[in-house]
N, C-alpha and C positions, 0 to 999 in steps of 0.2 A: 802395408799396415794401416789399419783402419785408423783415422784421425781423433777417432773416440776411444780407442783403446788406451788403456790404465795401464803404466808401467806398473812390472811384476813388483820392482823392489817398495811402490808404494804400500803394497797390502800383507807383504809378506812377512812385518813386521808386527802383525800381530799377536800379541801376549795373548790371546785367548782366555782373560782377566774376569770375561761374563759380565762388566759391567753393564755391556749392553741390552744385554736378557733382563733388565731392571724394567725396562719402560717395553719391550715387545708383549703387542698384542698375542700373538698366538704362543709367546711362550708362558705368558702368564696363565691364558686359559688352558695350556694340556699340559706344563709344566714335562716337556720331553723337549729334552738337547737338539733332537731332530728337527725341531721347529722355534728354535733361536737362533739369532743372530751370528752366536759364535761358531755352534758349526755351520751356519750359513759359510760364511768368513774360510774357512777351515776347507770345504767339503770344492770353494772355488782355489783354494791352496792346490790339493792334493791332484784336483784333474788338471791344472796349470803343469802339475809338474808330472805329471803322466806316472800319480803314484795309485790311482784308483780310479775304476772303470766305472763309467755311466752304469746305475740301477738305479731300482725302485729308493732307494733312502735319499740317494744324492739328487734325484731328480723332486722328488719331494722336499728336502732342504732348500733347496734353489728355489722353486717354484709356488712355495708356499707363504713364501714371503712377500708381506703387503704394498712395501716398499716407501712404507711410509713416514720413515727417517725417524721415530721414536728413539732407535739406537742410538741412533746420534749424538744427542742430548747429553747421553754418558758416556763415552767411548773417549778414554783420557788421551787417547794418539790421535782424536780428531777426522775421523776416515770420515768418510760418506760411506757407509755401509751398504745401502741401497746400488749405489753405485757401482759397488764392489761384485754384489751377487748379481748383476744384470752382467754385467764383464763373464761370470761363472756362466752364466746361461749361452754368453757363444759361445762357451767351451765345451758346453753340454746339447747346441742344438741342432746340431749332425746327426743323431741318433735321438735327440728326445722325442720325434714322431710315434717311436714306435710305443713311447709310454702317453703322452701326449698328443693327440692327434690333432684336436683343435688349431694346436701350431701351426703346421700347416697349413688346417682348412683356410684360418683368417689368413695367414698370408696369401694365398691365391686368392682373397677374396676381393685381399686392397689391391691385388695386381690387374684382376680382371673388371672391378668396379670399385677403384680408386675407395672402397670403405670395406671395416669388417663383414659387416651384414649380408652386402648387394642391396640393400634397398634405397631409393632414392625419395627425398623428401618434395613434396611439390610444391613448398618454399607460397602458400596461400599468404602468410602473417606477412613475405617482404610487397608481395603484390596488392595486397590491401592497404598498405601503407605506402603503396608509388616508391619506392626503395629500387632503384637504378642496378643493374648491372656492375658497372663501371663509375669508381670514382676513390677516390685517393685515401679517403678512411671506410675498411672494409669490416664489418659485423664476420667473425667470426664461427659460425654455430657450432661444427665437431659433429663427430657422428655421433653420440649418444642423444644429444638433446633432444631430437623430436620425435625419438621413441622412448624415454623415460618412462612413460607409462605402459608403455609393454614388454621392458626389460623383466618386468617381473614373472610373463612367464615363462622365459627361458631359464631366468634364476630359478623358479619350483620345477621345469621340467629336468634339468641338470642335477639338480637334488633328487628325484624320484627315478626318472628312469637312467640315472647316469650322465655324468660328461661323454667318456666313452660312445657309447649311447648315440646319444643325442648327437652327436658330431658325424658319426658314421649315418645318420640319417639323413640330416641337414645336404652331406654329401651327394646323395642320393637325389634327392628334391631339387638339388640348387644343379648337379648334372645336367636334369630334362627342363631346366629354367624355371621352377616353379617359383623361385625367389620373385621373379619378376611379376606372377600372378599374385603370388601372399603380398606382396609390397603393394599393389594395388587396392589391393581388398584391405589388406590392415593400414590403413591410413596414418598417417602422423597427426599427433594431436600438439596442435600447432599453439593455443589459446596463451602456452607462458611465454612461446618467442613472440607475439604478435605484442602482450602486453610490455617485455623487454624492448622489443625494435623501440615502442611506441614510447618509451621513457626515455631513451637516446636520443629519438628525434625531438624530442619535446626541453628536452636540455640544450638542443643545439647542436648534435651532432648528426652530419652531412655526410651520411650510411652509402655504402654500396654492399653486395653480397653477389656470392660466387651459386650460379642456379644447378652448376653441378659439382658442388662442393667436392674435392678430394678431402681424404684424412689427412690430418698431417702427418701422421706415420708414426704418431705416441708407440704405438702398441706394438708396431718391427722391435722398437726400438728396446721396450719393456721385455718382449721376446726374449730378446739378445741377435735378431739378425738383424746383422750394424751394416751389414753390405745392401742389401735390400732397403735397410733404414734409410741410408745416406743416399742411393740412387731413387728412392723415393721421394727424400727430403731436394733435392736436387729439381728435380723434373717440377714439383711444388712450384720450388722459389721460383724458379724461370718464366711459368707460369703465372706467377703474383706479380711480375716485373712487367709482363705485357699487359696484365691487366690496367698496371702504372699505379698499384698500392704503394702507401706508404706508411700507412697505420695501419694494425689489427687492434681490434676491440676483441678479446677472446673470451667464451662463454664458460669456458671446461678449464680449469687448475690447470690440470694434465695438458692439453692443448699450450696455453699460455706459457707453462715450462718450459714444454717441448719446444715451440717457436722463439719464447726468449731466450734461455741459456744453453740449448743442444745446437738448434739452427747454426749461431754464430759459429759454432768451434769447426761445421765439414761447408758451411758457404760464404767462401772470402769476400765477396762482394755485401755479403748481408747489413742491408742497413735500413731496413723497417723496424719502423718501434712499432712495439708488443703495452699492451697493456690490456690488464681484464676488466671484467663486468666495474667488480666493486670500486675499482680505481677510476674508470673513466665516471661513472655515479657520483662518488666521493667531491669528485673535481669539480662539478658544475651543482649538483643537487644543492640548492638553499633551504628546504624543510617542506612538509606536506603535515597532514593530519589525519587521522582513524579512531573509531570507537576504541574505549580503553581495551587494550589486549595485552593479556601477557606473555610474550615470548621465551623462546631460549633460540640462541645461537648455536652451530655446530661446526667451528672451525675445519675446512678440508684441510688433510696435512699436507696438500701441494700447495695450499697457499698458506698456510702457518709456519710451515719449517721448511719448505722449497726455496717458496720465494718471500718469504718473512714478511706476507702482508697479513696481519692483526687488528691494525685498528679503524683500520678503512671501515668494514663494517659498522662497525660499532657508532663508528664518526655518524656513518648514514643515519640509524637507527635514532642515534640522539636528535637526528633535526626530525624528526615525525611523534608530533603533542599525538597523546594516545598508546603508548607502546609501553609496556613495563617491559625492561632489558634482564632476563633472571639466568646467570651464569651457570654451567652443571660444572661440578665438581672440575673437571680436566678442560682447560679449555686454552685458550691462545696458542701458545707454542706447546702448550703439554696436552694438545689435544689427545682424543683418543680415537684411532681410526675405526669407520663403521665397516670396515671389510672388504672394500675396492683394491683397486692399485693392483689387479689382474687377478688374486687367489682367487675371484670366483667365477673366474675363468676356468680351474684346474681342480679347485677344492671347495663346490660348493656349502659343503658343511662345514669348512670353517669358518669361511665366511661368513654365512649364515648365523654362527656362533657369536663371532666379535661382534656383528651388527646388532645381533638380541642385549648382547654386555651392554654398547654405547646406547643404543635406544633407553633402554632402561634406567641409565645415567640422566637420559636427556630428559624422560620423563619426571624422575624425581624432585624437577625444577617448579612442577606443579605447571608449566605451562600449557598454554594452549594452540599454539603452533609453533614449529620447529621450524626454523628458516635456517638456509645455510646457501651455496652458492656454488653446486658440482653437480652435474648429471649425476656421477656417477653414485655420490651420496646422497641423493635425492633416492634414485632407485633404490640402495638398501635400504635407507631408510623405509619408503615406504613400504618393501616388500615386509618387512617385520611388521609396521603397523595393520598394513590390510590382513594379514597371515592372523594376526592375534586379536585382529578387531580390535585394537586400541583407541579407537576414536578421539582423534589427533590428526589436525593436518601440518601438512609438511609443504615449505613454501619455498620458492628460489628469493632473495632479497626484492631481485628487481620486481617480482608481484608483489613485493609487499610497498617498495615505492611505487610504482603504479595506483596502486592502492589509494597510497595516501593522495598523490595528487588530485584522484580524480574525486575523492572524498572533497581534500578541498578547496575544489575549484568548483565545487556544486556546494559546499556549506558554508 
């Protein structure tokens, strides 16, 4: 038995009371059972107990959920919800290929080139800042960050010609190795880790980075394949051990989760501290300065209701003279998810969907750039924005400290 598995008798006590469908994103916006929580909750019941067969409604129940622990919030028996329907998903991911294929494809992708993609980043930002190999606090990146800017268009090509589609292609291409030529050609746009590394270093932190980064397995794990997860997560640590880490700086929520609170429960030895961007910032950052700007913030829910970090941000932003801080409506722990946490993996127009909702929340703030602190929210965000010509930029934190430092240390 897998060491992440959820005892049956915890979930099975669900009243299916709906409270949770108060705060879900995608059941507010299609207002169908199919895509709240409760039958989430329900649909990981019935195939637990071998009372309904893998289809199209259960695979979509399961899989369309963002996983962004909004349920939570209400959910008077206290579950982890999220936690609940990732458990439904290895019950469902013996056969979800054949509705699903992308399952699959990323997992042979992290087995044959340790990331979803295959492509490798050429890591210019840790070599222009003399950033070592080897050394006992390691910069983190994840696989999304140093394609964020080209996430967007597999998000409109997944929307137009299909997930389906597109996966059964991808297959095809990455077969005769073309991944390895596209990776070459489309280069990582390196400009916001180089401005990140270069804030860490400049706080005082004594960086190492890994030049061929593995994933750390967020996304097995999101899947539901907990066997693959864990021999993943395994092969990792052992890995981080020879390198002689002992800190991670983590860029990605998601990453940061995964490494703090999954790692520990399948690697007994596990004893590296985990902390993110905005936390290791927070800690050292005294204040910087920039032309008057008005912002809004845009809470990830892996760091809002995951790992209940709040006000770190906010701490940072206060010490930067120049910044108006302007709240949108949902935000700390009641953030509102812009459409990550895999649906648009599977359902890119839902996605799609919730992200145009939040954007448009975040707009209303009247700001002028959008800062927040997740690849993966970075990306939807900006695919709405460039999609709608909103002209509005969308910033990670650490560019915006960056920023201000070098603001002034020149004024």
């Amino acid at each position: 038995m897998s060491k992440l598995e959820i005892p049956y008798k915890d979930y099975r006590k669900c009243s299916l009371c709906g409270y949770c469908e108060i705060n879900c994103p995608t059941f507010l916006e299609y207002r169908d059972l199919l895509k709240g929580p409760r039958w989430r909750v329900q649909s990981t019941i019935l195939l637990d107990e071998g009372r309904v067969s893998l289809g199209e409604r259960v695979v979509e129940a399961l899989y369309s959920c963002l996983t962004c622990g909004s349920c939570n919030l209400k959910c008077p028996l206290n579950f982890n919800i999220p936690e609940i329907i990732v458990k439904g998903r290895t019950k469902a991911n013996s056969g979800v290929s054949d509705f699903l294929p992308q399952n699959r494809f990323i997992a042979s992708q992290i087995k044959k080139h340790k990331n979803p993609l295959g492509f490798k980043s050429k890591n210019r930002w840790a070599e222009e800042l003399g950033i070592p190999q080897k050394g006992k606090t390691m910069l983190f990146v994840g696989c999304m960050y140093p394609y964020i800017d080209k996430l967007e268009v597999f998000l409109e090509l997944s929307l137009r010609i299909g997930v389906k589609r597109l996966s059964s292609l991808a297959s095809l291409l990455y077969k005769f190795g073309f991944n390895k030529a596209i990776g070459n050609l489309w280069r990582a746009k390196e400009n916001r880790l180089y401005k990140i590394a270069h804030v860490l270093k400049s706080l005082g932190y004594e960086l190492s980075y890994l030049r061929d980064e593995p994933c750390c397995g967020e996304i097995l794990y999101n899947m539901g394949f907990f066997e693959e997860f864990e021999a993943h997560a395994r092969r990792f640590a052992e890995y981080l051990k020879e390198k002689g880490v002992k800190e991670i700086i983590s860029l990605s929520p998601f990453c940061g989760y995964t490494l703090k609170e999954i790692y520990p429960k399948i690697i007994d030895w596990w004893d590296i501290e985990v902390i993110t961007l905005v936390e290791a910032v927070e800690e050292r950052f005294e204040g910087g300065s920039i032309e008057e700007l008005r912002v809004t913030y845009h809470d990830p829910c892996y760091y809002s209701r995951h790992l209940a970090i709040i006000d770190e941000p906010r701490m940072i932003m206060e010490r930067i003279k120049g910044i108006e801080l302007v709240e949108p409506k949902h935000h700390g722990v009641n953030t509102r998810c812009v459409g990550d946490g895999g649906v648009e993996l599977y359902y890119p127009d839902y996605a799609y969907r919730v992200a145009e909702i939040r954007v448009r929340e975040l707009l209303d703030t009247k700001a002028r750039v959008i800062v927040t602190q997740c690849p993966a929210c970075i990306a939807m965000i900006e695919w709405v924005v460039k999609k709608k010509n909103l002209g509005v930029e969308v910033k990670d934190i650490g560019e915006v400290v960056f920023d201000s430092m070098h603001h002034h240390s020149n004024g």
